[in-house]
C-alpha positions as CSV (number, residue, x, y, z in Angstrom):
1,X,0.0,0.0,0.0
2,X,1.8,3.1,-1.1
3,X,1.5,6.8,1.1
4,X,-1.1,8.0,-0.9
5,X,-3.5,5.1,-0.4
6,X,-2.5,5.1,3.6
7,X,-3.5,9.0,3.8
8,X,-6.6,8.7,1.9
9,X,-7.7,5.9,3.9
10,X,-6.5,7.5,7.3
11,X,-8.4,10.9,6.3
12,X,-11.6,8.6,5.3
13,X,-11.7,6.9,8.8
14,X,-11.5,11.1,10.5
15,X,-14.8,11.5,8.5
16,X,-16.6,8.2,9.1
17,X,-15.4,9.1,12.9
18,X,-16.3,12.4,12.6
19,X,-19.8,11.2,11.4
20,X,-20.8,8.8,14.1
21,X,-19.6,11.8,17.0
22,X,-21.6,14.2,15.0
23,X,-24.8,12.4,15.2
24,X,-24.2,11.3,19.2
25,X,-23.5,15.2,19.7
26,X,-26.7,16.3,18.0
27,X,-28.9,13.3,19.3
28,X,-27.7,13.7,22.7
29,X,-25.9,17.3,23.4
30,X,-22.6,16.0,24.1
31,X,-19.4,16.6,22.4
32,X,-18.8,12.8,20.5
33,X,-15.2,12.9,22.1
34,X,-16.2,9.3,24.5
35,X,-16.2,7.9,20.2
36,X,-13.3,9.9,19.0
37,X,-10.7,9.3,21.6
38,X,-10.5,5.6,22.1
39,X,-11.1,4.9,17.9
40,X,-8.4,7.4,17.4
41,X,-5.9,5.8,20.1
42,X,-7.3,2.0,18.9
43,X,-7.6,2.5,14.9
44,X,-5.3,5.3,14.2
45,X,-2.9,4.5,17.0
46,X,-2.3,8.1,18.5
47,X,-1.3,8.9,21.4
48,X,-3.9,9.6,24.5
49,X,-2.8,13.4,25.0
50,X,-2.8,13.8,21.2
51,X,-6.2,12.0,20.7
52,X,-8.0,14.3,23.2
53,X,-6.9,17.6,22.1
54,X,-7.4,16.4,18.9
55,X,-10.9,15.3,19.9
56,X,-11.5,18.6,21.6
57,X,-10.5,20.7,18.5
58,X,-12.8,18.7,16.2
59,X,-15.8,19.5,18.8
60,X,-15.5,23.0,18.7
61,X,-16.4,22.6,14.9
62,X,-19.3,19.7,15.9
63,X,-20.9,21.3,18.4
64,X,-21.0,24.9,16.8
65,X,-23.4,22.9,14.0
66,X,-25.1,20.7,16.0
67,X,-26.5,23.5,18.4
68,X,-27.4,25.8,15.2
69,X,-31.0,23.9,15.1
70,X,-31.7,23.5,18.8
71,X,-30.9,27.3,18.9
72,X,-33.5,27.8,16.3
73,X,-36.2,25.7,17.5
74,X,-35.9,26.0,21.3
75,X,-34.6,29.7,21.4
76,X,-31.1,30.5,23.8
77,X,-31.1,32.6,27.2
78,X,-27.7,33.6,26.5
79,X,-26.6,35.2,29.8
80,X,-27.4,32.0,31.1
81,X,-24.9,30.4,28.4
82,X,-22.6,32.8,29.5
83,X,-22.9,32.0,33.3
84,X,-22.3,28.4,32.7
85,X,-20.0,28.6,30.2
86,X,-18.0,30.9,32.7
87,X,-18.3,28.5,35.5
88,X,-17.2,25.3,33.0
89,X,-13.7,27.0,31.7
90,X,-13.1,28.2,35.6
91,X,-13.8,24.5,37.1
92,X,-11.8,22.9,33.8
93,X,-8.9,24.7,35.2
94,X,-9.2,23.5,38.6
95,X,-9.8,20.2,37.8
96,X,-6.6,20.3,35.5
97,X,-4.9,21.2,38.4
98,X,-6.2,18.6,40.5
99,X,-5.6,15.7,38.2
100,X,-2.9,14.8,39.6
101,X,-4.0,14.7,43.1
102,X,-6.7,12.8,43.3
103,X,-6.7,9.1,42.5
104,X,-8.3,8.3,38.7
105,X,-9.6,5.1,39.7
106,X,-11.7,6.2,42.8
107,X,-12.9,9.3,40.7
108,X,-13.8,7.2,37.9
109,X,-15.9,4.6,39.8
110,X,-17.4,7.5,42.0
111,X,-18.8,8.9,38.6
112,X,-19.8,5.5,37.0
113,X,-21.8,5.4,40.4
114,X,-23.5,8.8,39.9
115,X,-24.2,8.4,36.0
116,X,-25.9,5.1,37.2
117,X,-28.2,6.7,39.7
118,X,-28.9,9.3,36.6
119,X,-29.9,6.9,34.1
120,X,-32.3,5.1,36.7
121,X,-33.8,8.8,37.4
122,X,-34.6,9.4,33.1
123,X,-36.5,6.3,32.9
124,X,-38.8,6.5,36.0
125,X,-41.8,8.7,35.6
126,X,-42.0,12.2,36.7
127,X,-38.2,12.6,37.5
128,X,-37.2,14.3,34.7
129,X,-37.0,17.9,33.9
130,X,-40.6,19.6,32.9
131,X,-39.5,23.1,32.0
132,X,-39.4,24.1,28.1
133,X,-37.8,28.1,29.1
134,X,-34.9,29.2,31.1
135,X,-37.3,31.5,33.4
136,X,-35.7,35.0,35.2
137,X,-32.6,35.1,36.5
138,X,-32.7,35.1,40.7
139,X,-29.8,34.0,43.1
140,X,-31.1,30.6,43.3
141,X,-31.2,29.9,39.6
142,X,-28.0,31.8,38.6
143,X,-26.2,29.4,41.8
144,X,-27.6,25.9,40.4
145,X,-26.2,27.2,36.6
146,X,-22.7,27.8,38.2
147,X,-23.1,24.5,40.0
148,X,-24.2,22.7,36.5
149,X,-21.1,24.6,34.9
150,X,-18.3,24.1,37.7
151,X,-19.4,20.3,38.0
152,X,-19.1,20.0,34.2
153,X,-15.9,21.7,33.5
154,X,-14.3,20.0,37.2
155,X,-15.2,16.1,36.0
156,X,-14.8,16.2,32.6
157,X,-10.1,16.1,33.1
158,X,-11.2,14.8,36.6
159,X,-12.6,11.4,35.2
160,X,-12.3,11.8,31.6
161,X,-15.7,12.3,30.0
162,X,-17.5,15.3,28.4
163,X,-18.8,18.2,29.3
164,X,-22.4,17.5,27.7
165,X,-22.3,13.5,30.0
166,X,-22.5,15.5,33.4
167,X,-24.0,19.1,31.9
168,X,-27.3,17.6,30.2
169,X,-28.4,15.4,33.6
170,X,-27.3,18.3,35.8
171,X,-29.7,20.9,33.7
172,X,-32.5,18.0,33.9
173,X,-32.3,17.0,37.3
174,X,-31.0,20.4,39.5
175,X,-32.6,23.0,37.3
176,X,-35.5,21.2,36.2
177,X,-35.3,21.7,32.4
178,X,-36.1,19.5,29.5
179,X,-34.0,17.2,27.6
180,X,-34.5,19.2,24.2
181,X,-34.0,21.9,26.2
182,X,-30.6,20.8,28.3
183,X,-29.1,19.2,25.4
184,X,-29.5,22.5,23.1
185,X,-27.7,24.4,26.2
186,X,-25.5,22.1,26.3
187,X,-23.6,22.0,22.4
188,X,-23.6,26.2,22.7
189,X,-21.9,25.9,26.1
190,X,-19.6,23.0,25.2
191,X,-18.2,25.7,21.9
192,X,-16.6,28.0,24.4
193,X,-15.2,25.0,26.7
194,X,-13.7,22.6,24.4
195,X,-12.2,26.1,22.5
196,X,-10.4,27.0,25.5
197,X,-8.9,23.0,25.7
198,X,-8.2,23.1,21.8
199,X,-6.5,25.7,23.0
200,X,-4.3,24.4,25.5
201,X,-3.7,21.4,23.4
202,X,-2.0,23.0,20.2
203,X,-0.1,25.0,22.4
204,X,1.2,21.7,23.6
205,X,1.8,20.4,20.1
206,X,-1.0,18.0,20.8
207,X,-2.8,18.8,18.2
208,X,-3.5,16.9,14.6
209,X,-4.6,19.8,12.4
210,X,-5.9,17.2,9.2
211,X,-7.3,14.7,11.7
212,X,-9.3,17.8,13.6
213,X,-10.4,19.6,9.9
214,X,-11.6,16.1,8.3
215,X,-13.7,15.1,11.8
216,X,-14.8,18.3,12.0
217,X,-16.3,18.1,8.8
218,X,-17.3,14.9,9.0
219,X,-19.0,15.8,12.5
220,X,-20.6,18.9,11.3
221,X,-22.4,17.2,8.6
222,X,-24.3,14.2,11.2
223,X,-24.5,16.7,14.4
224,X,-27.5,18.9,12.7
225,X,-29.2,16.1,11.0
226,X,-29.3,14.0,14.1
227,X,-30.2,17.3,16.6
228,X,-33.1,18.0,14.2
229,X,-34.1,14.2,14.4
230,X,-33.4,14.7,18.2
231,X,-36.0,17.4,18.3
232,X,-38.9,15.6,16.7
233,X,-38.6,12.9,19.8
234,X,-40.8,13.3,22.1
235,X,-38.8,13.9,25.5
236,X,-39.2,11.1,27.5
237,X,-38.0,9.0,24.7
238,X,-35.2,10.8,24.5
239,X,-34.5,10.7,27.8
240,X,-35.0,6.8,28.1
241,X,-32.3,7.3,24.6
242,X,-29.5,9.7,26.9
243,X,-30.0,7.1,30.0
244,X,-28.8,4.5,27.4
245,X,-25.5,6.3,26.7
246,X,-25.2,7.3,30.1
247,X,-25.4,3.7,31.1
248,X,-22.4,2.6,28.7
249,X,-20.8,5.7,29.6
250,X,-21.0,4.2,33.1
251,X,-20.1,1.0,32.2
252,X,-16.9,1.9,30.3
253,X,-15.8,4.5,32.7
254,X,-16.3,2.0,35.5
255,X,-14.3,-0.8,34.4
256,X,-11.5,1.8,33.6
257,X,-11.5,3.0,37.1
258,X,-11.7,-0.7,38.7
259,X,-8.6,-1.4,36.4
260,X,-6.7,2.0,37.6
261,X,-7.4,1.1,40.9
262,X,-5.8,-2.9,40.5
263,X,-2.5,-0.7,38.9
264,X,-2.5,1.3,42.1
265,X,-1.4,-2.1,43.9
266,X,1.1,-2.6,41.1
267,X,3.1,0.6,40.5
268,X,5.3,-1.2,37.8
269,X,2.5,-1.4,35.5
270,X,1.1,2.2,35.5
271,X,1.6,3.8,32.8
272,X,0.5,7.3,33.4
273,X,-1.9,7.7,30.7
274,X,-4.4,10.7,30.7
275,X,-8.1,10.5,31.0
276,X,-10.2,11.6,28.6
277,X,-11.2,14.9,27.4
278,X,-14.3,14.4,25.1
């Protein structure tokens, strides 16, 4: 197979990756990045630092297009974008910052825990958010969006998911908001968030330009077309849909903490890979 045949092959699995994020981030209201990031370390054989900033770069692009028709059909309180948005980059930081603290393992399986519980809470009747509008700002609300956004931006380098896993439940469960609703919330905030960690990332050299352009592209074509498929479910199948991919979220974010936690009792073995960052 000659270099030309390898690229165009390698550039045709960014788009068909790119594709199947883009329609979870449209369906759902997450970024894609818990697909991109393990198919680009498993198929493409990056590296786990380059894979996520990669990932996150390519979500900037995804989510910009999914939230275009959530935006249009739900409408957008945008101070309450930028309140959460706010609170998401500030808790990111810290939670950067605390990586390295905190055992990944126990984190991991602490979450896995929690998006358990949530997923039982989308399926039973009359747990789920009722509210179709944002409502007036008061001191309660604007403290449960900084909540939404600091618990969002501190889990997602804290335990390796994305932003739109723990935003959309926390939107649905502490504020009281639909799922159409959350998730459209969710892609305009996660623009802002996963900008500022592109950021950090090419600054690191973690970046793959052609790998971010092509499932970018690839993403931006599936993320409207699924959000406008999204928004013709009614909500409590959708919700029943989100507690699916919060239970294999669950599941695959479990086992990885339970196997952390085994490496903890066998130093020799761990490898200090990074969480990550979809």
């Amino acid at each position: 197979m000659n270099s030309t045949t390898g690229s165009g092959r390698r550039i045709l699995t960014y788009v068909i990756l790119g594709l199947v994020a883009g329609a979870l981030s449209g369906m759902f209201g997450v970024g894609g990045g818990i697909i991109i990031v393990p198919l680009l370390v498993m198929l493409v054989h990056f590296a786990q630092r380059r894979a996520q900033a990669t990932s996150l770069s390519a979500i900037v692009i995804i989510a910009c297009a999914g939230a275009i028709p959530y935006v249009l059909r739900t409408g957008m309180n945008w101070p309450v974008v930028a309140i959460i948005a706010a609170a998401g980059i500030t808790g990111s930081f810290i939670g950067s910052s605390l990586v390295q603290r905190i055992h990944e393992g126990v984190l991991k399986v602490i979450f896995a825990l929690v998006a358990l519980t949530a997923a039982i809470q989308l399926i039973l009747p009359r747990m789920s958010g009722t509210s179709d509008h944002f409502g007036a700002l008061t001191l309660v609300s604007v403290g449960e969006y900084l909540l939404a956004g600091l618990a969002m931006g501190l889990l997602s380098p804290l335990v390796g998911v994305g932003g739109g896993v723990v935003l959309v439940p926390m939107l649905i469960f502490l504020v009281g908001l639909q799922q159409h609703v959350a998730q459209g919330i969710s892609l305009v905030v996660l623009v802002p968030v996963s900008l500022m960690g592109s950021v950090r990332g090419a600054r690191a050299g973690n970046v793959d330009w052609l790998a971010a352009a092509c499932l970018g592209v690839g993403g931006a074509v599936a993320s409207p077309l699924a959000a406008q498929l999204a928004l013709g479910i009614p909500s409590p199948v959708l919700s029943a849909l989100f507690a699916i991919l919060l239970l294999v979220s669950a599941i695959q974010i479990g086992v990885a903490g339970i196997t952390a936690l085994r490496k903890r009792h066998h130093p020799v073995d761990q490898d200090g890979t990074g969480s990550w960052d979809t």
